[in-house]
C-alpha positions as CSV (number, residue, x, y, z in Angstrom):
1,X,112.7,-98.3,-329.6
2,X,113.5,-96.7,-326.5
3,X,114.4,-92.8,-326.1
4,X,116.6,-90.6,-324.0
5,X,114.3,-88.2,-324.5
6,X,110.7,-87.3,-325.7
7,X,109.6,-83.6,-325.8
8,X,106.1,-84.4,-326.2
9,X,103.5,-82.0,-328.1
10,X,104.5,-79.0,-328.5
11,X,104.4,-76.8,-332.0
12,X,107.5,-77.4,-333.6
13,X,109.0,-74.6,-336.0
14,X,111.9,-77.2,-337.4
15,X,114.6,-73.8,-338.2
16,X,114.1,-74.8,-342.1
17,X,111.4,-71.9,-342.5
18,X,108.7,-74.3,-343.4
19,X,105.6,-74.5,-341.6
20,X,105.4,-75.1,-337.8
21,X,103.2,-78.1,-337.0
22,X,102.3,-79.5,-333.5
23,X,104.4,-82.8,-333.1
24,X,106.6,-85.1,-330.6
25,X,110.6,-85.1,-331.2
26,X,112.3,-88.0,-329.8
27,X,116.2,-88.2,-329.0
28,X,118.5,-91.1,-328.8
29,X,122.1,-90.3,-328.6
30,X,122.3,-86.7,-328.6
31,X,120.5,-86.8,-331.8
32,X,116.9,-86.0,-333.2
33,X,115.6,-89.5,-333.7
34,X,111.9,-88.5,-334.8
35,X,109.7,-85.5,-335.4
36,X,105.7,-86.4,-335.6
37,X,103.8,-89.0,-333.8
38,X,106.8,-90.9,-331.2
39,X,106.0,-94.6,-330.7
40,X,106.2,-95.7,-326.3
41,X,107.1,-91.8,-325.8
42,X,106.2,-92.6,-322.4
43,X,108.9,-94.9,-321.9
44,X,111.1,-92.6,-322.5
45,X,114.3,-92.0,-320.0
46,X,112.8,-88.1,-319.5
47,X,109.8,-87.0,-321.1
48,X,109.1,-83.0,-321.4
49,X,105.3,-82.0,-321.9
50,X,105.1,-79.1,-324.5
51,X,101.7,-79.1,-325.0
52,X,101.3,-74.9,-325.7
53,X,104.8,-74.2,-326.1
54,X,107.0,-73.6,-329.2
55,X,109.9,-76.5,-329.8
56,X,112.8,-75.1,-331.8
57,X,116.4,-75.6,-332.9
58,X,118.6,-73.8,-330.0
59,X,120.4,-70.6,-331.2
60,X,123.4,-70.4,-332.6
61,X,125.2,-66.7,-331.0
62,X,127.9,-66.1,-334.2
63,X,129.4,-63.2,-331.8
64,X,130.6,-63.5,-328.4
65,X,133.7,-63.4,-326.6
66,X,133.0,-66.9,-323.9
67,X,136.4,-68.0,-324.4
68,X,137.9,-67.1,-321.4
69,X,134.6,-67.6,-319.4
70,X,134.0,-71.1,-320.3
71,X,136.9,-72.3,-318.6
72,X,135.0,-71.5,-315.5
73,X,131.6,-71.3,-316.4
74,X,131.1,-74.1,-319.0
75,X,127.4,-72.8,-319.5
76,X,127.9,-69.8,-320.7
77,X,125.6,-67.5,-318.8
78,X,123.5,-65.0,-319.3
79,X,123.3,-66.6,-322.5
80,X,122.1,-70.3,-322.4
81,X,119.2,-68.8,-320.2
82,X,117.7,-67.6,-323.6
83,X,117.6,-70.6,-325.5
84,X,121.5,-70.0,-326.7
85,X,122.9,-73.9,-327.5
86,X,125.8,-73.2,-329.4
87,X,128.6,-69.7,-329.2
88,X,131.4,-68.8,-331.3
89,X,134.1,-67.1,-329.5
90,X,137.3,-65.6,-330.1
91,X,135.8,-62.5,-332.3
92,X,137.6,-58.9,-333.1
93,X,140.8,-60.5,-332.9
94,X,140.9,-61.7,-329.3
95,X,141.0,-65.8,-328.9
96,X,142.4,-66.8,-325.2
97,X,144.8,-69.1,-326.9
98,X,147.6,-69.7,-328.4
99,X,149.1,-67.8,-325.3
100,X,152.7,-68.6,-323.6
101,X,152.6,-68.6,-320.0
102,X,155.1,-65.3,-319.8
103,X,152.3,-63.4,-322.1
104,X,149.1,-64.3,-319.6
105,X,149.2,-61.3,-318.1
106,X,148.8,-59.2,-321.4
107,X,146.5,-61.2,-322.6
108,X,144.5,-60.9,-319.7
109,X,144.5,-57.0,-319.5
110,X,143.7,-57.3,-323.2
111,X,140.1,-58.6,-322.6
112,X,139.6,-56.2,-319.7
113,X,140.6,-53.3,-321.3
114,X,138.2,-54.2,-324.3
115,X,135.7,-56.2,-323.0
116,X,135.3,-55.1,-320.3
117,X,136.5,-58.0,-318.5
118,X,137.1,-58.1,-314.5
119,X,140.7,-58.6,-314.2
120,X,140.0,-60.4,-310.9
121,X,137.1,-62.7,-312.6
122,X,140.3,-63.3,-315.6
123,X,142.4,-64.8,-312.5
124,X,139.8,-67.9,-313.2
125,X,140.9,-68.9,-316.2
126,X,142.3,-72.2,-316.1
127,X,145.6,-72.0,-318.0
128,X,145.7,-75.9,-318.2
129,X,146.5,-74.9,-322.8
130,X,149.3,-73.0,-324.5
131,X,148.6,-73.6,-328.1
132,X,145.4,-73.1,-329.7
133,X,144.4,-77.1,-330.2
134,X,145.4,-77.5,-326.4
135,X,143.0,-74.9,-325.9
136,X,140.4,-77.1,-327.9
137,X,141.3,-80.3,-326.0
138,X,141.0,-79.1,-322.7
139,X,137.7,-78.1,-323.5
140,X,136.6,-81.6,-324.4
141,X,133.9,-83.6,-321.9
142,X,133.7,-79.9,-320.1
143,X,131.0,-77.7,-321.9
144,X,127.4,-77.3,-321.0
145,X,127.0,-75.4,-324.6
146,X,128.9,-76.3,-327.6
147,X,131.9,-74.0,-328.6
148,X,133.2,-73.1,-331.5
149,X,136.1,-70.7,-331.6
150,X,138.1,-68.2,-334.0
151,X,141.8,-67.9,-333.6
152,X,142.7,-64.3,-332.8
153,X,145.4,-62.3,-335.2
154,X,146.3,-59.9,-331.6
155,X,146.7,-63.1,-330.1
156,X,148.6,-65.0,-332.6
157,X,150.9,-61.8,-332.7
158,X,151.3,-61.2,-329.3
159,X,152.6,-64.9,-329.4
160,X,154.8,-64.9,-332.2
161,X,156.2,-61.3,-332.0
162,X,155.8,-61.0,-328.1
163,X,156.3,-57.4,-327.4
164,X,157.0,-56.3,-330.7
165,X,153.6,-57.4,-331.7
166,X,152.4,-54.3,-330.6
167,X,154.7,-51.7,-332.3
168,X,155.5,-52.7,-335.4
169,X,154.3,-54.9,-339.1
170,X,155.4,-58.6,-338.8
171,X,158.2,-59.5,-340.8
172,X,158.1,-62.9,-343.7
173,X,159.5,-65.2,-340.7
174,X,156.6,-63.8,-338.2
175,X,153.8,-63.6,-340.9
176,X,155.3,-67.4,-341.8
177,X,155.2,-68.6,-338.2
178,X,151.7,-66.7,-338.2
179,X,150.5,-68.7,-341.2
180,X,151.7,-71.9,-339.7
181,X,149.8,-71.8,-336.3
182,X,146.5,-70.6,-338.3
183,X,147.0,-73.7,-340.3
184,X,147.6,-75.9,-337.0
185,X,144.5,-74.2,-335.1
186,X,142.5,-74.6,-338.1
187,X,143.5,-78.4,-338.7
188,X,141.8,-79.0,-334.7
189,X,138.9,-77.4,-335.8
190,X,139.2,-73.3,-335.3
191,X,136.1,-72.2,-336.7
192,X,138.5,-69.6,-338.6
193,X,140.1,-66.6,-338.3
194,X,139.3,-63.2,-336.7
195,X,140.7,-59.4,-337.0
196,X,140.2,-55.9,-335.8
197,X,141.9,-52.6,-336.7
198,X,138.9,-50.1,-335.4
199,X,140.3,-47.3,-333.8
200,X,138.3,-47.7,-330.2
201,X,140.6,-50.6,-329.4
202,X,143.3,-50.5,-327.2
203,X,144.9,-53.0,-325.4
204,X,145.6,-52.8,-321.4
205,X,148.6,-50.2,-321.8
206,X,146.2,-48.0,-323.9
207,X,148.5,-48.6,-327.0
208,X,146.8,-49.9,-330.4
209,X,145.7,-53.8,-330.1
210,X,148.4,-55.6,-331.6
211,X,146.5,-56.7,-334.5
212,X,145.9,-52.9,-335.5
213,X,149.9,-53.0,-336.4
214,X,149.2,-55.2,-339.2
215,X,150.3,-54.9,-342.8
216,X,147.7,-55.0,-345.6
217,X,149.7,-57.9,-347.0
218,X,149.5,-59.9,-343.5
219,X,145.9,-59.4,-342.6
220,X,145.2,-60.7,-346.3
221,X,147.8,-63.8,-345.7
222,X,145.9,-65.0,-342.5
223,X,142.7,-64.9,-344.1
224,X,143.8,-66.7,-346.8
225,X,145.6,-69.6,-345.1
226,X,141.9,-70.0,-342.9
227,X,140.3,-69.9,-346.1
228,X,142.8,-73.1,-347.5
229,X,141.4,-75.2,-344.8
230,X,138.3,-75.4,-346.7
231,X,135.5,-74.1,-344.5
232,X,135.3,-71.6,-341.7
233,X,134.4,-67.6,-342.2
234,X,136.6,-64.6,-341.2
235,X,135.5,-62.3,-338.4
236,X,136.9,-59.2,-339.0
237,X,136.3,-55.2,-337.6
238,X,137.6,-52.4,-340.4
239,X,139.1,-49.6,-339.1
240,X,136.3,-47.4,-340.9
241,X,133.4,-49.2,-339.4
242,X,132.3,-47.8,-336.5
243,X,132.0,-44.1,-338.5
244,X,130.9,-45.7,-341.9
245,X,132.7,-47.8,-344.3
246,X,134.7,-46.0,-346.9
247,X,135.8,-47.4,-350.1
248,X,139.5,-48.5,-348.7
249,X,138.4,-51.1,-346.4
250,X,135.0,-51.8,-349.2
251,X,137.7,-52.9,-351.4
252,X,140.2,-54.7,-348.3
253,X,136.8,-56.7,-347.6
254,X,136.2,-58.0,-350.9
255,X,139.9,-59.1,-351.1
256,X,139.3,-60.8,-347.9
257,X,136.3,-62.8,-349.0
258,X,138.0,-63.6,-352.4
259,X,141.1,-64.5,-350.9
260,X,140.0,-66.8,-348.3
261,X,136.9,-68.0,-350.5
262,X,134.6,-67.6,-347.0
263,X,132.1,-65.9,-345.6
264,X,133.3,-62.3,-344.4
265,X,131.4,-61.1,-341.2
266,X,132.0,-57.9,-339.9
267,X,129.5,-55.2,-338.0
268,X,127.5,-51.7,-338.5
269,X,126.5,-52.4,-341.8
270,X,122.6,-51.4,-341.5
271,X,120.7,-49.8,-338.5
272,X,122.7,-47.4,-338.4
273,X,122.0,-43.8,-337.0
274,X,123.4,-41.1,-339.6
275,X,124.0,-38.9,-336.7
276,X,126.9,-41.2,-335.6
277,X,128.5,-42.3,-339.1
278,X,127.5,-39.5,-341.9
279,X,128.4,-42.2,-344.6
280,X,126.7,-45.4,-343.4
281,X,122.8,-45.1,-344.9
282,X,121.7,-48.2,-345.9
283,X,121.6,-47.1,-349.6
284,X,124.7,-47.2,-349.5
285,X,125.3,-50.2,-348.0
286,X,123.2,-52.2,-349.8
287,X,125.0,-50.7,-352.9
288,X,128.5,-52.3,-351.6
289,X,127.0,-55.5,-350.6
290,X,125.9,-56.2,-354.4
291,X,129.6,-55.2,-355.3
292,X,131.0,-57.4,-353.0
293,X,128.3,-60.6,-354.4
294,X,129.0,-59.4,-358.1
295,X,133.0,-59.9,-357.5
296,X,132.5,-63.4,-355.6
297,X,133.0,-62.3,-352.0
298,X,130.0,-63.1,-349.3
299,X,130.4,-59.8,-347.1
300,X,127.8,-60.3,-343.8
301,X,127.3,-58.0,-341.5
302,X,125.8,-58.6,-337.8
303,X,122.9,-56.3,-337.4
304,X,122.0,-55.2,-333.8
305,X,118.6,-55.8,-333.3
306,X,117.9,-54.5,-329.4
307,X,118.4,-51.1,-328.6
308,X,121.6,-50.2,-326.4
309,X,120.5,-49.9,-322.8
310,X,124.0,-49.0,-320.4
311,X,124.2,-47.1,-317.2
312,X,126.4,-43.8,-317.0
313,X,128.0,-43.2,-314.0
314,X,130.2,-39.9,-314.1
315,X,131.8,-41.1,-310.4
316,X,132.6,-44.6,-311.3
317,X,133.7,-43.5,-314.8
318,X,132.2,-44.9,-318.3
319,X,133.6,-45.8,-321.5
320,X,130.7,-44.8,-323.4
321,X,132.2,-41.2,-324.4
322,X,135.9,-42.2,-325.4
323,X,135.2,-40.6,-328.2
324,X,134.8,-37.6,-326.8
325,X,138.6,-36.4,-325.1
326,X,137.8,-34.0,-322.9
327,X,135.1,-36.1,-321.3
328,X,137.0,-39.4,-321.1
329,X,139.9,-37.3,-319.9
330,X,137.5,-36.6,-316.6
331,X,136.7,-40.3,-316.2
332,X,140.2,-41.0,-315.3
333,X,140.3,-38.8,-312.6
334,X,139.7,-39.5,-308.6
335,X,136.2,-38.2,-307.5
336,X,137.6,-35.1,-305.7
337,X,139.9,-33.6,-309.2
338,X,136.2,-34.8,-311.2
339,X,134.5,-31.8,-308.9
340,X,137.2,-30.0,-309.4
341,X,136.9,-29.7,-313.2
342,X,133.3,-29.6,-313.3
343,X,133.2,-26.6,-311.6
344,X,136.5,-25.0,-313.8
345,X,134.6,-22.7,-316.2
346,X,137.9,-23.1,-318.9
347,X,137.2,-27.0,-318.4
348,X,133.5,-26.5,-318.7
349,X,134.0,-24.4,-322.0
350,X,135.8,-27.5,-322.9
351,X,133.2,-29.7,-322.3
352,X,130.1,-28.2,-323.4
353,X,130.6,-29.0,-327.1
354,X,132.4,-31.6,-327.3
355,X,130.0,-34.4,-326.8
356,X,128.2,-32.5,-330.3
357,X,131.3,-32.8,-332.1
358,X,133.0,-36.1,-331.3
359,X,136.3,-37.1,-332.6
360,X,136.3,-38.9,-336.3
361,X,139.6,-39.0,-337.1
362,X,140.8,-42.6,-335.9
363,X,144.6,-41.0,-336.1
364,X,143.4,-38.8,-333.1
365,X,142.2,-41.7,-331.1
366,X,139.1,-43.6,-330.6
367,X,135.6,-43.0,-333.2
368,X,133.1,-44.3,-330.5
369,X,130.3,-42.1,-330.8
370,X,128.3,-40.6,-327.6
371,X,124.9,-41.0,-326.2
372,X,123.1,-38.2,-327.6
373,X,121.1,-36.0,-325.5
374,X,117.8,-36.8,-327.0
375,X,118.6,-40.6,-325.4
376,X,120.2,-40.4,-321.9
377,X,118.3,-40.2,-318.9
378,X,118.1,-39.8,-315.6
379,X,118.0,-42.9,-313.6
380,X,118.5,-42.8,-310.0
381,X,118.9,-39.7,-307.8
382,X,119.1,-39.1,-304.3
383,X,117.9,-35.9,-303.4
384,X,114.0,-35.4,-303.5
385,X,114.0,-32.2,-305.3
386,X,115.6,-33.8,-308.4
387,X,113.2,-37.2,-308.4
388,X,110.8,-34.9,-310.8
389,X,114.0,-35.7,-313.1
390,X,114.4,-39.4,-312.9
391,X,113.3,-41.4,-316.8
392,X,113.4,-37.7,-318.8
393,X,115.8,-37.5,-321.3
394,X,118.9,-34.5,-320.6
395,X,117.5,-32.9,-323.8
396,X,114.1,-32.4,-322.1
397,X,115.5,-31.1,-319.3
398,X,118.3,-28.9,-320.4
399,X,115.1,-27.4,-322.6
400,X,112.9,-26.7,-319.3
401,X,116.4,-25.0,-317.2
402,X,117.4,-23.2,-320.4
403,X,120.8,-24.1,-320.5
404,X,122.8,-26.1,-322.6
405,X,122.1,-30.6,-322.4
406,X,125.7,-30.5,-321.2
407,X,125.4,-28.3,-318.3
408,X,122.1,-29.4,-317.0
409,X,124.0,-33.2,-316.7
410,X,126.5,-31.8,-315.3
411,X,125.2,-29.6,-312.8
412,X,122.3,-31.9,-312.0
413,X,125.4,-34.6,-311.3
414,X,127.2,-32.0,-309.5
415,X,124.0,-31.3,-307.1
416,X,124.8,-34.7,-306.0
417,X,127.8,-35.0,-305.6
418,X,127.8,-37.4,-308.7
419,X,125.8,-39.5,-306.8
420,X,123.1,-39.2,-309.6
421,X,122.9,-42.1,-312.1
422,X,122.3,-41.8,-316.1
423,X,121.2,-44.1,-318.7
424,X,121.5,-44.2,-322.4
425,X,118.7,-46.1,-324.2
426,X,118.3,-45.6,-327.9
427,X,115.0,-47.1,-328.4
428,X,113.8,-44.8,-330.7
429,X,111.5,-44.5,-333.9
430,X,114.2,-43.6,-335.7
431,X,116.2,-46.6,-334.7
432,X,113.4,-48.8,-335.3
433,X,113.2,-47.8,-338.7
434,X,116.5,-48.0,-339.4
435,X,116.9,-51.7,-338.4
436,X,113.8,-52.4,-340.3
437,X,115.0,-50.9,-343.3
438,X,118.0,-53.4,-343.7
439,X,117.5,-56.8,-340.9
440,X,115.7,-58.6,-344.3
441,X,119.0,-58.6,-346.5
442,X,120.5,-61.7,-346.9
443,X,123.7,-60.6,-346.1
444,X,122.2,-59.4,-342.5
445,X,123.1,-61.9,-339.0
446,X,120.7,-61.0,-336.3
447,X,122.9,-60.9,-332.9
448,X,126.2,-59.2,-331.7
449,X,125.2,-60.6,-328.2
450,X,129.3,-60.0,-327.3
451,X,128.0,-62.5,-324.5
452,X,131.1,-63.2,-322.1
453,X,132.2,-59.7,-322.0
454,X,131.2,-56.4,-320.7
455,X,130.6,-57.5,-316.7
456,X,130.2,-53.5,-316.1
457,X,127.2,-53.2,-318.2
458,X,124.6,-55.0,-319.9
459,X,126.5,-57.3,-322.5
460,X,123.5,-57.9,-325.1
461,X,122.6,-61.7,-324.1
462,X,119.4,-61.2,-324.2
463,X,119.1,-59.8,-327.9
464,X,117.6,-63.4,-328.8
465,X,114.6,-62.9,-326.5
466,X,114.8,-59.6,-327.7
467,X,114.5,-60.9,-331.4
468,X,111.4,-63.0,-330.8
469,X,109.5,-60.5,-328.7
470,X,109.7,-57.5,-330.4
471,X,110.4,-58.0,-333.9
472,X,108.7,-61.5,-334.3
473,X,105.9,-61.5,-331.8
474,X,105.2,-57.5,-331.3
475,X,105.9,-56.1,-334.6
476,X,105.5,-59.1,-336.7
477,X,108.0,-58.0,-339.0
478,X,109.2,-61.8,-339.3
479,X,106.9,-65.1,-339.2
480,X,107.3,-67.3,-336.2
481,X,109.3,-69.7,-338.9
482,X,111.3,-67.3,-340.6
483,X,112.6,-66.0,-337.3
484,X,113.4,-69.2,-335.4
485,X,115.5,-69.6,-339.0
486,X,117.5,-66.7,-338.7
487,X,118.7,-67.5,-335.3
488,X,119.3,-71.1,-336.5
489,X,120.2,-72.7,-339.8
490,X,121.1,-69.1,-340.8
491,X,124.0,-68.7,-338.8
492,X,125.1,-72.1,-338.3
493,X,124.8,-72.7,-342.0
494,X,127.1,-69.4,-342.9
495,X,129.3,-70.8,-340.1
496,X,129.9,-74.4,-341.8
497,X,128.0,-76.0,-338.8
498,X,126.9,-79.3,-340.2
499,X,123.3,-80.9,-338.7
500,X,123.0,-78.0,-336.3
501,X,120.4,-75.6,-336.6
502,X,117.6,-77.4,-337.3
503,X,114.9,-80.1,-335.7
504,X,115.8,-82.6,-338.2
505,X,116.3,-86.7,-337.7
506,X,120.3,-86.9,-337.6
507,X,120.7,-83.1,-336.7
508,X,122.1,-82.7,-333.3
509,X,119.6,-82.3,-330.4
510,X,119.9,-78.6,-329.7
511,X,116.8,-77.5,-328.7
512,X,114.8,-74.4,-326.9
513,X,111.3,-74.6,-325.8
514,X,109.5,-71.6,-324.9
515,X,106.0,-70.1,-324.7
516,X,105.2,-67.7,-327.3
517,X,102.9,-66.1,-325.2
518,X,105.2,-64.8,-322.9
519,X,109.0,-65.2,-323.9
520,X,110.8,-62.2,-323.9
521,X,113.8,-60.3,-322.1
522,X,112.9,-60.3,-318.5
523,X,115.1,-59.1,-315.0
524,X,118.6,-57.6,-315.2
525,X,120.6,-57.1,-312.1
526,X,124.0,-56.9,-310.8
527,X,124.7,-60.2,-309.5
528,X,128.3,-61.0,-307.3
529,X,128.7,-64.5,-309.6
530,X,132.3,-64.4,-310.9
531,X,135.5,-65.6,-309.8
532,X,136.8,-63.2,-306.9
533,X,133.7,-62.1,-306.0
534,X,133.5,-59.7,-308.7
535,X,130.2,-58.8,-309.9
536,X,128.1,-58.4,-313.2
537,X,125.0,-58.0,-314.8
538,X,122.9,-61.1,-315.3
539,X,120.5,-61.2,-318.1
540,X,117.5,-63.8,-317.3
541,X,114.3,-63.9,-319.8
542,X,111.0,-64.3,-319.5
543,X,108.9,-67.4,-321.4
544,X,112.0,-69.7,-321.7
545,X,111.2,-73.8,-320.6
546,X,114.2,-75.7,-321.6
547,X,117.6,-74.9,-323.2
548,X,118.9,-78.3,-324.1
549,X,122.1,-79.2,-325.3
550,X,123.0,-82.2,-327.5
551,X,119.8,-84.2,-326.3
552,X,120.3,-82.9,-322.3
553,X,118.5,-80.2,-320.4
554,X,121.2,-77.3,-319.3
555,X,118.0,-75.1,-318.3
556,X,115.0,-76.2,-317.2
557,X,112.2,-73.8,-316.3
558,X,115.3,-71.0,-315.5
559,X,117.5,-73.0,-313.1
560,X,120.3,-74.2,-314.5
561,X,121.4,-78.0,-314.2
562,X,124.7,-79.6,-313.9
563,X,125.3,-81.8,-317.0
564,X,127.9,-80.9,-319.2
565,X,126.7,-82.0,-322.8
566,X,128.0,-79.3,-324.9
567,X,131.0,-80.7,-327.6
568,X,133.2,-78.9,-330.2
569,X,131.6,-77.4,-333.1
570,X,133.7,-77.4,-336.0
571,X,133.3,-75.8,-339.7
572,X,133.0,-78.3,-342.4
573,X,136.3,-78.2,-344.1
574,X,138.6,-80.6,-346.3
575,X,140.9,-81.3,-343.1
576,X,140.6,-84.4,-341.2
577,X,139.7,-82.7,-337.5
């Protein structure tokens, strides 16, 4: 027997959960051929020596938005640098197809306006797809990683409805017509459906995403027809999330998963800070997730397992407080009318409290909640007298100048001339805790990487080297095996992922090799990588050997390598796709 590949003794954890053991695994095909002792290994067309190092299934990211991206970047990076083999795209709502040509320019502000998308870096899409399978197609013999996709309901709207997609409920025609391309997407293999109606959404005319216009009756339709395909799961955001789910959308979600008979994933269920949503203790939510199991719908939530880490700069603007009016109001506003208001006492007044009392009503506008003082720092200045500022929190601070966390930020950013950089990081016991308290449940995905999106600020793909160094290999909160299985066969298997996931003979050859010792989240630094010139934060780990795709090495010892091995991933399901 000869080999395409041999990674040669390394300790394989298989993705099962079993017991790791030290052993070769051969590839032929794109396929694991062998685990254990591999006959003529040496002969084989590439041979990696693992000797020390862990061999394990790739990992399967259930939440990011690479849709758009992979039609220029087929490797998907930051992620694929941290062992990432397989993404599923086209979450909250937002797949990149089915699209008409005259609706491309909508579609595009969409994902810049709410993932924080380049516009420029959009203009390198390759429109070469209209409908949803075209989309599919045209990604066939052109991936490094494999892709699976949701179709989007803003998307499917927006192409049914055009403009009216974004003022008003579909009528029986449009929610027919709606029904009918989720039936043809899922037929080419969509790996369902996906939704959103939370209230920090809006689209690139700051009006509700389309999808947020959306009947009960419709939302419940959509799922449904995914759900006739026969596999698949339903991605969907409630409108109550973000604050705490309340026992409207509890009950919506457990018509979802009984309607559409799949897997329900939505997020913030667990690790949640009480602070920001009042209702959203894990007691409760644990309480739900039984009803939901009693009444025969399987309600997952994605937990985020790495701490937030985004920059705040009051002169370039920031999202992060578009909860809070009177500061978002300021973002919006050229540098020279920003000074102005800061130093308007009336405005000031306006400010001071406001970032204490956010906005909850998701009528009003948007629910994000704010950094809290306690976890935003200082992190560059450029005046000496204020470096005895830089890494201490504003809550420190404000304490020590005896004024209010609000005016010391400000005033320290006016000193300036809001030249000063802040940084929210809520890395705290209390967050640690909190995930800890709920990241064992079996309704609990580890991730929300939102990898693809977010090119202003760090867009979470390195929570999978986060993952294994801090809660696996720091902590020990999870064994070696039970981790590599939750980024693995767990998702994959919710997903309908057949032979992915694991290091098993037949399974496909997705595999990551890393060194236990070291492997963790490493540099992260604005890099000028994207179509137009435009520029974003790459995420590189530390500890990461190999990311190999379908039997071939996309990363080898960080640099990534030009083959293109990544296929279609497509849910199990009683269609013939």
């Amino acid at each position: 027997m000869s080999w395409d590949l041999v990674v040669r003794g390394g300790v394989v954890v298989d993705g099962t959960g079993l017991a790791r053991r030290r052993a070769d695994v051969a590839v032929k095909g794109g396929r694991i051929a062998a685990v254990g002792h591999v006959p003529n290994a040496t002969s084989a067309d590439r041979v990696i020596d693992a000797d020390g190092l862990v061999v394990a299934p790739g990992i399967v990211d259930a939440h990011t938005h690479y849709d758009p991206q992979l039609t220029f970047d087929p490797w998907a990076t930051s992620s694929c640098y941290h062992g990432v083999t397989t993404v599923l795209a086209g979450n909250c709502g937002f797949s990149i197809a089915p699209t008409r040509p005259d609706a491309r320019p909508y579609i595009k502000a969409m994902f810049a306006k709410v993932e924080g998308m380049a516009p420029v870096a959009l203009d390198g899409i390759e429109w070469d797809f209209e409908s949803f399978p075209e989309y599919l197609s045209a990604r066939e013999s052109r991936l490094g990683v494999n892709l699976a996709c949701y179709v989007g309901h803003s998307s499917l709207r927006r192409y049914v409805m055009g403009e009216d997609g974004s003022q008003r409920a579909a009528t029986e025609a449009e929610l027919a017509s709606m029904r009918g391309l989720v039936r043809e997407a899922m037929a080419a293999g969509a790996a369902g459906f996906s939704s959103s109606s939370v209230p920090t959404q809006v689209d690139g005319d700051d009006r509700p995403i389309p999808s947020r216009f959306a009947a009960r009756e419709e939302l419940l339709a959509l799922c449904e027809e995914a759900g006739l395909a026969g596999g698949g799961s339903i991605a969907y955001l409630p409108e109550s999330v973000i604050g705490g789910l309340d026992g409207d959308d509890e009950e919506l979600l457990i018509e979802i998963g009984q309607r559409s008979r799949l897997p329900v994933v939505i997020q913030g269920v667990g690790g949640r800070d009480k602070v920001d949503a009042p209702t959203a203790g894990w007691d409760n939510a644990k309480a739900f997730l039984e009803r939901a199991a009693e009444r025969g719908a399987a309600i997952f939530s994605l937990l985020r397992n790495h701490p937030f880490d985004r920059p705040i700069d009051l002169d370039a603007g920031t999202p992060l407080y578009a909860g809070v009016f009177s500061w978002q109001a300021l973002m919006e506003l050229s540098h020279e009318e920003k000074i102005a208001r800061l130093r308007d006492p009336d405005y000031r007044d306006r400010m001071r409290p406001a970032v204490d009392a956010p906005n909850r009503d998701p009528q009003a506008g948007s629910t994000l909640p704010p950094p809290h003082w306690d976890v935003t720092f200082v992190d560059e200045v450029t005046r000496p007298e204020n470096e005895r500022f830089l890494r201490r929190t504003i809550a420190d601070i404000a304490q020590e100048l005896g004024v209010h966390p609000a005016d010391a930020m400000l005033d320290l950013a006016l000193s300036e001339d809001l030249a000063m950089k802040f940084r929210w990081e809520n890395k705290t016991a209390t967050w640690e805790a909190s995930v800890r308290e709920s990241m064992k449940h079996p309704s609990m995905l580890m991730g929300v990487s939102d990898g693809g999106a977010h090119l202003d600020r760090d867009d979470g793909a390195d929570w999978s080297s986060y993952f294994l160094r801090f809660w696996v290999l720091d902590r020990g909160d999870w064994s070696l095996e039970e981790g590599i299985r939750q980024l693995t066969l767990v998702p994959a298997s919710m997903a309908g992922f057949v032979g992915r996931g694991a290091l098993l003979p037949g399974y496909a050859a997705d595999i990551m090799i890393f060194d236990p010792a070291t492997v963790g989240p490493g540099t992260k630094r604005l890099v000028a990588d994207m179509p137009g010139g435009e520029s974003r934060f790459s995420a590189r780990p530390r500890g990461f050997v190999a990311t190999i795709v379908n039997g071939q090495p996309i990363v080898l010892e960080g640099k990534l390598q030009d083959a293109l091995p990544g296929e279609l991933v497509r849910p199990a399901t009683g269609s013939s796709a």
